[in-house]
N, C-alpha and C positions, 0 to 999 in steps of 0.2 A: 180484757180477755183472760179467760181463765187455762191455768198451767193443764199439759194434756199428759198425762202418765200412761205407761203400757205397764200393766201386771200381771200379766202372763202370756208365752205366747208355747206353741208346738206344731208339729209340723207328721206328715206320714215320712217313712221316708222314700224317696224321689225312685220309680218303676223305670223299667225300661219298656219303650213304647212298643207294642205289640209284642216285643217277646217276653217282658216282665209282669210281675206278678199282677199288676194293676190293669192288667191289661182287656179284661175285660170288666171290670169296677167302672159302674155308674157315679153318675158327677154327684148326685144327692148325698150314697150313704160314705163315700169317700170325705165328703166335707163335712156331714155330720158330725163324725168322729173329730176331727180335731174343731172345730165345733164345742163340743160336748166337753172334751178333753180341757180344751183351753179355760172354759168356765168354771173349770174343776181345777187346775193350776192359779185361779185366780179367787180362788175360796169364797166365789159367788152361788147364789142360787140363779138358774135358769131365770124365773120371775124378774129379779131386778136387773136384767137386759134389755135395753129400751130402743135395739135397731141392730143391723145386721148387714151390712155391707160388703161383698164380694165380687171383688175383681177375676174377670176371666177370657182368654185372651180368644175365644172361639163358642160362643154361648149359643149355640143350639145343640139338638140334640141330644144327647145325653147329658152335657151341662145349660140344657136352655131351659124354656118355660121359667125364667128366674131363678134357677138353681139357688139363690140366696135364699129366700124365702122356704123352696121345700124345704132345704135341707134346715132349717130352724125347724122346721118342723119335725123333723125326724128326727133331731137330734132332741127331740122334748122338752124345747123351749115354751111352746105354747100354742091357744091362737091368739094371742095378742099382741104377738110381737113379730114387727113387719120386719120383710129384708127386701136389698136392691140390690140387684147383680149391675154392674159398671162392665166396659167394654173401651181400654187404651190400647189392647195389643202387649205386649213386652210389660208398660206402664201399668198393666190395671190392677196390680196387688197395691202399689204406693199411693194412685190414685182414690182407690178403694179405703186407705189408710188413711189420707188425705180428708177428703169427706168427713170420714166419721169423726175426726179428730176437729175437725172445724165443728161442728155439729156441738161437742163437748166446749171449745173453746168462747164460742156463743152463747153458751149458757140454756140451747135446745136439752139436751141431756145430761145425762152423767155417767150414762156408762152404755157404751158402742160396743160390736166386737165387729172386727175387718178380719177376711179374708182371702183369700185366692186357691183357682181351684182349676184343674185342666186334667181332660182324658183326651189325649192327643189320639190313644187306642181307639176309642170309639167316635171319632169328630171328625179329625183332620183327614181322614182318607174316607171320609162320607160324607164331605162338604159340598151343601146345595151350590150349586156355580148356576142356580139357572139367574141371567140377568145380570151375572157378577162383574160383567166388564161393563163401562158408560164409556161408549168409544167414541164423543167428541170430547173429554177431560183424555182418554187413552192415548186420542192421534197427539195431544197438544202434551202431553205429560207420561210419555209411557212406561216409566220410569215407576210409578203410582202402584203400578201391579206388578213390578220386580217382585222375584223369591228374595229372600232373605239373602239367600246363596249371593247372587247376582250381584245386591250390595256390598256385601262383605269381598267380592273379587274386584269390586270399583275401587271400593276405597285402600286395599291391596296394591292396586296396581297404581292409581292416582297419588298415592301417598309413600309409594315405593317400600312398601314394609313385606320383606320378602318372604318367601315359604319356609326359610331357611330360621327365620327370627321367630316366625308362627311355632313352627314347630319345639324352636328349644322353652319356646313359654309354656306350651302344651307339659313338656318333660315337668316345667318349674310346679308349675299348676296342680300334675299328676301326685305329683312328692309331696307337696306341702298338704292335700287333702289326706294323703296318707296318713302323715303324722297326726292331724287332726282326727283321725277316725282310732288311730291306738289310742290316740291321747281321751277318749271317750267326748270328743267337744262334741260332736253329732249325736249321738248318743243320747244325752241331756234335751235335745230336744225333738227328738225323734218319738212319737207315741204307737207303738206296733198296732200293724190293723189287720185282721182276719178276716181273709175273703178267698173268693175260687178262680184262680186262674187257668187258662186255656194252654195245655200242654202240647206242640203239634209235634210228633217225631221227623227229623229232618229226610229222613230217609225213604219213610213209606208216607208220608202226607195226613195222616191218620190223625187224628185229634182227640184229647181227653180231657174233663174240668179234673183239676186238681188242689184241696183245700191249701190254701198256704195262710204264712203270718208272716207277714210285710217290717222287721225291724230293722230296717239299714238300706243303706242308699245301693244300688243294683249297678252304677255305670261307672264307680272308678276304675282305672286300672290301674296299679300298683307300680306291675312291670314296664310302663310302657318307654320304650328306648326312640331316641334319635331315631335308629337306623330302620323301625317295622315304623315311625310316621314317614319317615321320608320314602319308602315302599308303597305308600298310598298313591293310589291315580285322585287328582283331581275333580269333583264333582262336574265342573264346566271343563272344554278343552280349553287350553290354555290359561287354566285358572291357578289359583294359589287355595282355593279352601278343600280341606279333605275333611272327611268322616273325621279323621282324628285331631283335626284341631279347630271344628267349630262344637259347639256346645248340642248335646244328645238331644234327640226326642224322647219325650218324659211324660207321665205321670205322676200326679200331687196335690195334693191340701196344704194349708197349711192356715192358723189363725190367731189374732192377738187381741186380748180385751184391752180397749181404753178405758181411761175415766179421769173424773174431772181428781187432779191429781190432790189437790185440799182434802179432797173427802176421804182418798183412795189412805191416805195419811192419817185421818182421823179413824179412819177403822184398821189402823195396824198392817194394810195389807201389802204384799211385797210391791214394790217400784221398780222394775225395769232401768226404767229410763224416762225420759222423757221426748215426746214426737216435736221439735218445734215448728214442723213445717215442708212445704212442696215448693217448687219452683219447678217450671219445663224450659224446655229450649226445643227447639226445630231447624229442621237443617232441608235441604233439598230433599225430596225422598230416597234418591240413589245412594245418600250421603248418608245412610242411617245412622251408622256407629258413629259416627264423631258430633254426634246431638248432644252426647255426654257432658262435655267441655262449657257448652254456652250453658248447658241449664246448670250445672253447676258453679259455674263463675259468677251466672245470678243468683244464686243461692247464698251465696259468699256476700254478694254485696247487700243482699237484701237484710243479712243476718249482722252485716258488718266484721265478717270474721277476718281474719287473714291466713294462708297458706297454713303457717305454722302452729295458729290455734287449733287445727284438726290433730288430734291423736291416731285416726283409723278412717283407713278411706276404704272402700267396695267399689269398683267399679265393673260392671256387669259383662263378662263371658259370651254374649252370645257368641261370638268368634272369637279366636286370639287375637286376633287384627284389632277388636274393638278397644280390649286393654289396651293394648300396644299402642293404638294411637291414642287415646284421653290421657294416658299414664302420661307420657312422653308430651301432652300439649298442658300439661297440668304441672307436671314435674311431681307430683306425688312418688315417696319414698319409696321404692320394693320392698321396706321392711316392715312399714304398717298398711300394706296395700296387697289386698285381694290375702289377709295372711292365712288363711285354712284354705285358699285355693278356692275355685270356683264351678261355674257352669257346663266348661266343657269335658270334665270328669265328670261332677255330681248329675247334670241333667238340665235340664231349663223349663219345669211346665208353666208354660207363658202367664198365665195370672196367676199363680202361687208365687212366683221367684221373688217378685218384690217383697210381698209380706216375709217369706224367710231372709232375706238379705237384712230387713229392720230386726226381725227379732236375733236372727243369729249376731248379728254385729253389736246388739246391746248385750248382749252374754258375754261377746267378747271382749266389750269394755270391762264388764264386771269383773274378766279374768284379770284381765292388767290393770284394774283400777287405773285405768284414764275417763277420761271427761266428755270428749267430742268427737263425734266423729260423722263423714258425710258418706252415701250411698247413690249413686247413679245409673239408672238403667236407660238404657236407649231401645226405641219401641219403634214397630213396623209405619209407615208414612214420612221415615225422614226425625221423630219426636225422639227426647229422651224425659226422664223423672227425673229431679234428684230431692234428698229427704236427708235434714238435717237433724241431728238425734242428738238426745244431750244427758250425760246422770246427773242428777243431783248433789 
């Protein structure tokens, strides 16, 4: 099996759903762009891209008809060169990564580009539900078509991780992306994208297109205190998740060239890092968040690693709760864990997050000159990814 290198990756940066700038940006020319971008940080030509793989966590619509394939094409790859759009939920940027890196490791190709791509703005509140419930799996499993929400106040209340612990993580979370964003770490991989977004004034309802340029991520908040999250009301009565400490709705791209890493070597060109691989876990579907732990402790064994040969862990935001319990069932360090902060500042558009969590986290190796490091995401059905990354 042959070594899988990533050499380049970028990303838009992460919109705020319907009221950012992304907000009415189509799934094609959104993904083109980093797309195009990527293949340009990886000092390839378009031509020698031999497949195109993107994960997307809600694929109709605006990001359906294969949105992988258009948007190759728009981005002027060619017609020669096919793409697949993949469908995990939460997972399908790693899964998407996954794929194409096996594809390379096979000795099928030598050079994939994976991405992930999500307009929450135009998708998710115009989603076909006709047929969407199968009510003899519903009566026996209704748990199947929980919200997100719903899981994340199960495993909350099941697991005794209070609003009080949610919250001061949110604060930890909100700071540390701060500093990441003076410190230009986002920056570096963020590729600004010009498009029109829908202005509405709050006041008189009235709507306008408005040309903007998308360079910086739209949902941190800086300021945010203890005391305005703990003034949030609860999504569910009697729940623990708020607007403020589960992870935004978003818009984003985002995309990474592989290639067969021998080659990527003999033509001089930069190395990331290296993908060694997926592993999943599955938990009850109510149970979403803590899918993290198993697919990760198989990733460990599969790789033979131990605890302490990780330099840098990610583990994935979509709630605080969800850190909070994989962190605490893992024992992973607060100081090389989640270290620029996460999802429920930055945003979460469901199949981009993975692919940025791989490329952001091999950057950040780069910056510490460490080795190893492991990435887990937990996806709607109960599943999580995790994707073990390595420099050379």
């Amino acid at each position: 099996m042959r070594d899988v290198a990533v050499v380049a990756y970028c990303r838009t940066g992460i919109g705020r759903a319907q009221r950012g700038a992304l907000n009415q940006t189509h799934g094609i020319p959104m993904l083109s762009h980093v797309l195009r971008q990527a293949v340009t940080r990886a000092q390839l030509e378009p031509g020698q891209i031999e497949d195109v793989v993107v994960g997307c966590g809600l694929p109709e619509g605006a990001t359906g008809h294969n949105v992988a394939r258009n948007a190759a094409l728009d981005a002027g790859f060619g017609d020669a060169i096919p793409g697949m759009t993949i469908n995990r939920y939460c997972g399908s940027g790693i899964s998407a990564i996954s794929i194409a890196a096996n594809r390379i490791a096979a000795g099928e190709a030598e050079v994939v580009v994976a991405g992930g791509v999500e307009s929450i703005s135009l998708v998710q509140f115009k989603l076909n539900l006709n047929s969407f419930f199968y009510e003899p799996l519903r009566q026996r499993m209704p748990s199947v078509w929980w919200t997100m929400i719903q899981t994340a106040d199960h495993v909350a209340q099941k697991y005794r991780i209070s609003r009080e612990a949610q919250d001061e993580y949110v604060v930890r979370s909100q700071a540390r992306v701060a500093a990441a964003t003076a410190a230009g770490v986002y920056a570096a991989e963020i590729v600004p994208f010009t498009t029109t977004m829908k202005v509405t004034d709050k006041a008189t309802g009235a709507s306008h297109d408005q040309p903007i340029t998308l360079d910086r991520d739209e949902g941190p908040r800086p300021d945010t205190t203890l005391a305005a999250l703990a003034a949030l009301k609860p999504v569910q009565p009697g729940g623990t998740i708020t607007a403020g400490n589960a992870s935004q709705l978003s818009d984003g791209a985002a995309a990474i060239v592989l290639m067969d890493a021998d080659k990527a070597a003999q033509r001089g060109l930069p190395i990331l890092g290296l993908f060694r691989g997926m592993q999943l876990g599955a938990v009850a579907p109510e149970e979403m968040s803590i899918a993290i732990t198993p697919a990760i402790k198989k990733l460990l064994a599969h790789h033979r690693l131990a605890m302490s040969d990780v330099d840098l862990w990610e583990l994935h935001e979509a709630f605080a709760v969800t850190t909070l319990y994989n962190q605490a069932q893992l024992e992973t360090p607060w100081d090389i864990t989640n270290v620029n902060g996460g999802a429920v500042p930055l945003g979460h558009p469901y199949g981009m997050s993975g692919v940025r969590y791989v490329g952001s986290t091999l950057l950040e190796l780069a910056r510490r000159g460490k080795r190893r490091a492991v990435v887990g995401v937990c996806t709607a059905g109960g599943m999580a990814t995790a994707a073990y990354l390595e420099r050379p």
